[in-house]
C-alpha positions as CSV (number, residue, x, y, z in Angstrom):
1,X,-23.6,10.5,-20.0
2,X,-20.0,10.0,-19.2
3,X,-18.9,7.9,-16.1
4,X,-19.6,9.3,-12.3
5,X,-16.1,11.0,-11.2
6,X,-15.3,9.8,-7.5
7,X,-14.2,12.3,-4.9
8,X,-12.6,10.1,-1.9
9,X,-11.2,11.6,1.1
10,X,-8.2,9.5,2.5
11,X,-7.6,8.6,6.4
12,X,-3.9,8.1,7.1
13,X,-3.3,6.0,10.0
14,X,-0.7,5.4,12.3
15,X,-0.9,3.7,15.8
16,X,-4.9,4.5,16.3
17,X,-4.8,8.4,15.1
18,X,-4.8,9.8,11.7
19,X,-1.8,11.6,10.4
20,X,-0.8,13.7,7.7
21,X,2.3,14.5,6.3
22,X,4.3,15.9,3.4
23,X,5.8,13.4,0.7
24,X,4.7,10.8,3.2
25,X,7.2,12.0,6.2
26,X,6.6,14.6,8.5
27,X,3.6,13.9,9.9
28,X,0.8,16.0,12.2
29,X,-2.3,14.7,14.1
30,X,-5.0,15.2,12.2
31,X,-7.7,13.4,14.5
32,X,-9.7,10.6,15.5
33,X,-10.3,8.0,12.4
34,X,-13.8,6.9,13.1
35,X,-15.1,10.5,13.9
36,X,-13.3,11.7,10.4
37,X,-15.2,9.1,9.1
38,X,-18.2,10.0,10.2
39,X,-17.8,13.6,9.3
40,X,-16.7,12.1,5.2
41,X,-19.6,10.1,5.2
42,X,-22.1,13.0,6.2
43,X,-20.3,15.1,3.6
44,X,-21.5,13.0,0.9
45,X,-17.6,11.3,-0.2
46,X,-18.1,8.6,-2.5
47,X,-15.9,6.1,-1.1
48,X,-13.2,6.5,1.8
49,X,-9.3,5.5,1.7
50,X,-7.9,3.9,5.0
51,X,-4.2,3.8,5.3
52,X,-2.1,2.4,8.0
53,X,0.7,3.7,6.7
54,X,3.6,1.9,9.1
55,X,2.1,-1.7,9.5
56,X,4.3,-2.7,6.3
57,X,7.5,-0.9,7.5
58,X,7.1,-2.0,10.9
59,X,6.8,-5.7,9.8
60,X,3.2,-5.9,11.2
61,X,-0.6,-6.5,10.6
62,X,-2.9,-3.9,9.9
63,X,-5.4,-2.8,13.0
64,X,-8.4,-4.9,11.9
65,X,-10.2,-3.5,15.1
66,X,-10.0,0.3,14.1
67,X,-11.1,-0.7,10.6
68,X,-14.2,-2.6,12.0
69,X,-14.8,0.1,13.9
70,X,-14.3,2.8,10.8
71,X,-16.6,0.3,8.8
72,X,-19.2,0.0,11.8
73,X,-19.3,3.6,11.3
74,X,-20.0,4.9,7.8
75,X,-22.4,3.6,4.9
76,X,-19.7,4.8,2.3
77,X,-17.2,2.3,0.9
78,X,-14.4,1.7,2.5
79,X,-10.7,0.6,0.7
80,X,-8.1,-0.6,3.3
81,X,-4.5,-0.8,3.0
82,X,-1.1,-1.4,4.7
83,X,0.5,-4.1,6.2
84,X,-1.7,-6.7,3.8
85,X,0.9,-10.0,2.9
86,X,-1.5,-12.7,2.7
87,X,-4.7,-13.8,1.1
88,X,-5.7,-14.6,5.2
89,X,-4.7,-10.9,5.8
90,X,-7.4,-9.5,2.9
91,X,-9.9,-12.2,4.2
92,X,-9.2,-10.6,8.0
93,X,-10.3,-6.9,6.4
94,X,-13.0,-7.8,3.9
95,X,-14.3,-9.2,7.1
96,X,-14.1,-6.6,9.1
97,X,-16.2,-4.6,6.7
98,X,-13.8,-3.0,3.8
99,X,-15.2,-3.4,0.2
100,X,-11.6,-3.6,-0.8
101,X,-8.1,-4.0,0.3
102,X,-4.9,-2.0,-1.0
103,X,-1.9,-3.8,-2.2
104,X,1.1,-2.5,-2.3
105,X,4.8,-3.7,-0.6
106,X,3.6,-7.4,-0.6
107,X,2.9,-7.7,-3.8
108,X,6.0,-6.2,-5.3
109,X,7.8,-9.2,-3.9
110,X,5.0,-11.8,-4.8
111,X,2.6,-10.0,-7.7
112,X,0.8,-13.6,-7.6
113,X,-1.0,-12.3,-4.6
114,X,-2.7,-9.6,-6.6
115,X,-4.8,-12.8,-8.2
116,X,-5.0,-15.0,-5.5
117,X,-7.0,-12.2,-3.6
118,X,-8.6,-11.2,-7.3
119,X,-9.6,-14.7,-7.6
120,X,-11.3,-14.7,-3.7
121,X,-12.9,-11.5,-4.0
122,X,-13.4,-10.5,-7.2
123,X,-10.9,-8.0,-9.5
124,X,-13.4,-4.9,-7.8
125,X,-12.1,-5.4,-4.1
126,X,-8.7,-6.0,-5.5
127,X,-6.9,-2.9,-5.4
128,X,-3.0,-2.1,-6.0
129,X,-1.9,0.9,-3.9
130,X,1.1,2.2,-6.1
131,X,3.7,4.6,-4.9
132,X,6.1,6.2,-7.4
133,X,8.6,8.7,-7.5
134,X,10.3,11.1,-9.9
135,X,13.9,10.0,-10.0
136,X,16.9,11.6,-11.3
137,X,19.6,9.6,-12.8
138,X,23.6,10.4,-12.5
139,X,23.3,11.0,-16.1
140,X,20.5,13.7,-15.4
141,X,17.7,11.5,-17.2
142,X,14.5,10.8,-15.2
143,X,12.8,7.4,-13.5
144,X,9.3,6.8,-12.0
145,X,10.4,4.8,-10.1
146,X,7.6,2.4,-8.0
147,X,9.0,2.2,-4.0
148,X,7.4,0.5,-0.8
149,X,7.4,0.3,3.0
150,X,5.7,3.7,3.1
151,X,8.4,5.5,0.6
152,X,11.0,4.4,2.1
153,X,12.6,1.9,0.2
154,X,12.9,1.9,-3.7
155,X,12.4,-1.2,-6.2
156,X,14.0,-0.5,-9.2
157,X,10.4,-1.2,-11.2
158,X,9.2,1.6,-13.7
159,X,5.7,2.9,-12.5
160,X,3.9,1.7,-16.1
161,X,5.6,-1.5,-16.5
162,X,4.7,-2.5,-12.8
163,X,1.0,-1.2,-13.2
164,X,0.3,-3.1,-16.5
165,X,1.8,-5.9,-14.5
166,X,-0.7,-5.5,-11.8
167,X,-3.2,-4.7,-14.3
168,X,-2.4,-8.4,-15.8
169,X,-2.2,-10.4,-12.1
170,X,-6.2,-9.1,-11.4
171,X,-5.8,-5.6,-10.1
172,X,-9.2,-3.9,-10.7
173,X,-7.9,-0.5,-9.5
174,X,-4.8,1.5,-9.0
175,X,-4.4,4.3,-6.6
176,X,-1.6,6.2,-7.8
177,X,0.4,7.9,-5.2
178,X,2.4,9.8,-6.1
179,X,5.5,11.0,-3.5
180,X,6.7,14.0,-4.7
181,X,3.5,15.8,-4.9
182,X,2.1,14.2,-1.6
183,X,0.6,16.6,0.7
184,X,2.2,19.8,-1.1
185,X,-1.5,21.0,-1.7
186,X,0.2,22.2,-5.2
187,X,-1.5,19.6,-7.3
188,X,-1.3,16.4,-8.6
189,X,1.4,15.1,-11.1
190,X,-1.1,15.6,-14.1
191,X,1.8,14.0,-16.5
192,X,1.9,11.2,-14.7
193,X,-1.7,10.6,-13.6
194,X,-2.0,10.6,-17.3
195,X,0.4,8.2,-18.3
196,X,-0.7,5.6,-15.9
197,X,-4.4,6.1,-17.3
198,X,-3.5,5.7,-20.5
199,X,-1.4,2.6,-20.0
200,X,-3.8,0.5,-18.1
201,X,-8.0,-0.3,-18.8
202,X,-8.6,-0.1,-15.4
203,X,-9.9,3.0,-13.2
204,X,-6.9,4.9,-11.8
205,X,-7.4,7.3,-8.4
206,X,-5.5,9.8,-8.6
207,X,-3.5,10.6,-5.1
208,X,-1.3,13.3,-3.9
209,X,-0.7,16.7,-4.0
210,X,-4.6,18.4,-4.2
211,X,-5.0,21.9,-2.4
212,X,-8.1,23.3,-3.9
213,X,-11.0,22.0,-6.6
214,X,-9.1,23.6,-9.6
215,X,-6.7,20.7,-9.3
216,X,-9.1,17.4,-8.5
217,X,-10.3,19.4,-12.0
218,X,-7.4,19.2,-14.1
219,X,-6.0,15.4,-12.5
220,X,-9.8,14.5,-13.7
221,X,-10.0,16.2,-17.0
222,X,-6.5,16.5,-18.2
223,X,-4.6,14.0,-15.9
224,X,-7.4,11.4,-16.9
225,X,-7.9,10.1,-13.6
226,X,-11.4,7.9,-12.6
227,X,-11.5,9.5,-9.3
228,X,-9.5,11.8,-6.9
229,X,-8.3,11.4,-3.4
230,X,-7.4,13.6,-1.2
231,X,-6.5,14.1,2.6
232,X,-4.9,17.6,3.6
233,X,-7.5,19.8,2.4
234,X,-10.5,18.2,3.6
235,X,-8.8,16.7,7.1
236,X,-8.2,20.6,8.1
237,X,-11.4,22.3,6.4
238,X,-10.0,24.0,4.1
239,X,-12.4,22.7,1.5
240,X,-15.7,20.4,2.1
241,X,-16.2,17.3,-0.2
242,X,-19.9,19.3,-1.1
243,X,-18.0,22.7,-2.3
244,X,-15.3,20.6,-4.4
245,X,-18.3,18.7,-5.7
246,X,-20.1,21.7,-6.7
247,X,-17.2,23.2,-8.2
248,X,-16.9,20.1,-10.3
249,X,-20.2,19.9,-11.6
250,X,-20.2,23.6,-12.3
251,X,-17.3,23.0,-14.6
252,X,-18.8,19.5,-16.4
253,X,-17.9,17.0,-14.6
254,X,-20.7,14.3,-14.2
255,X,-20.1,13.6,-10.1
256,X,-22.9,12.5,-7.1
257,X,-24.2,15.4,-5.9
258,X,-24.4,16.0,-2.3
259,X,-25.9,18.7,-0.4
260,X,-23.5,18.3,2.7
């Protein structure tokens, strides 16, 4: 039987509420992140995505109490991320009850911390949050290019180059995000999804851009992706994590069934 495909809702988190926006500006309440938990965790998600998305840009830590409190919560994994910079900041989360931590501006300018934390925790809690975007040159040509600080700022790294990379430092995951589909509910960026998959042995989690099951489909099937997360679509009901389930295993892919 092939491997369990993972649907995982994602809670993006800024000063105490969730938000969503779309490619990662513009953003709208979208509620209270421990009862969105709750509601994921009755729903049957496999694991759940916790983003505070301005602790990096802002220059500070992530809210460990609203993560203890998310964690206290649910029985489902939880991944944190944002605003991580040290091996003390991962220790403060895993703590606090995440099963992993998301890496992501830090580690552009240090990669070492990807191992240090792979080394404390194991390669399985150590997870690099990668965001890229489709680039166009002056001379028309096209760059992934990987940026930070909530999309705001660009590196200059290419997307598989910097996801080997990561791969190589003790990364056990990468959740590719990917900007210019974010929260367009018009799919993923199958082509891309793909090429990360194929580049690296690791799972990948495929993020940004899902607006109904017939695209968590393709980014799974044809984009190659280990797992698929969204927020948009499941923060405002427009789908339940059971229906996209259902819709999955109708169409062959192996996932946890759930009733919810």
């Amino acid at each position: 039987m092939s491997l369990t495909k993972r649907i995982i809702p994602c809670l993006d988190v800024d000063r105490g509420r969730v938000v969503k926006g779309v490619r990662f500006f513009d953003h709208v309440d979208a509620g209270d992140p421990v009862e969105q938990a709750r509601f994921y965790d009755a729903s049957g998600a496999d694991e759940l995505v916790f983003y505070d998305i301005s602790a990096s840009h802002e220059g500070r830590r992530i809210m460990a109490d609203v993560v203890r409190q998310v964690a206290d919560s649910v029985f489902m994994p939880i991944t944190v991320g944002g605003g991580i910079r040290t091996l003390d900041d991962a220790t403060e989360l895993i703590q606090a009850g995440a099963e992993k931590v998301s890496l992501n501006s830090a580690t552009v300018q240090d990669p070492g911390l990807i191992g240090r934390i792979a080394r404390k925790f194991g390669r399985c809690a150590t997870v690099l949050g990668l965001d890229a975007n489709r680039i166009t040159r002056a001379d028309g040509s096209e760059f992934w290019e990987v940026f930070i600080h909530g999309g705001r700022v660009g590196t200059g790294r290419e997307v598989l180059a910097w996801a080997r990379q990561a791969q190589q430092q003790g990364a056990g995951e990468i959740v590719l995000n990917v900007m210019n589909t974010d929260g367009t509910l018009r799919g993923y960026d199958l082509e891309m999804t793909r090429a990360v998959s194929e580049a690296v042995r690791i799972p990948v989690v495929a993020s940004g851009g899902a607006g109904r099951p017939e695209d968590m489909l393709a980014v799974l099937t044809i984009g190659k992706a280990d797992a698929a997360l969204a927020a948009s679509i499941f923060h405002f009901r427009q789908w339940s994590v059971g229906q996209v389930k259902r819709y999955l295993a109708e169409h062959g892919v192996n996932v946890r069934r759930t009733e919810a």
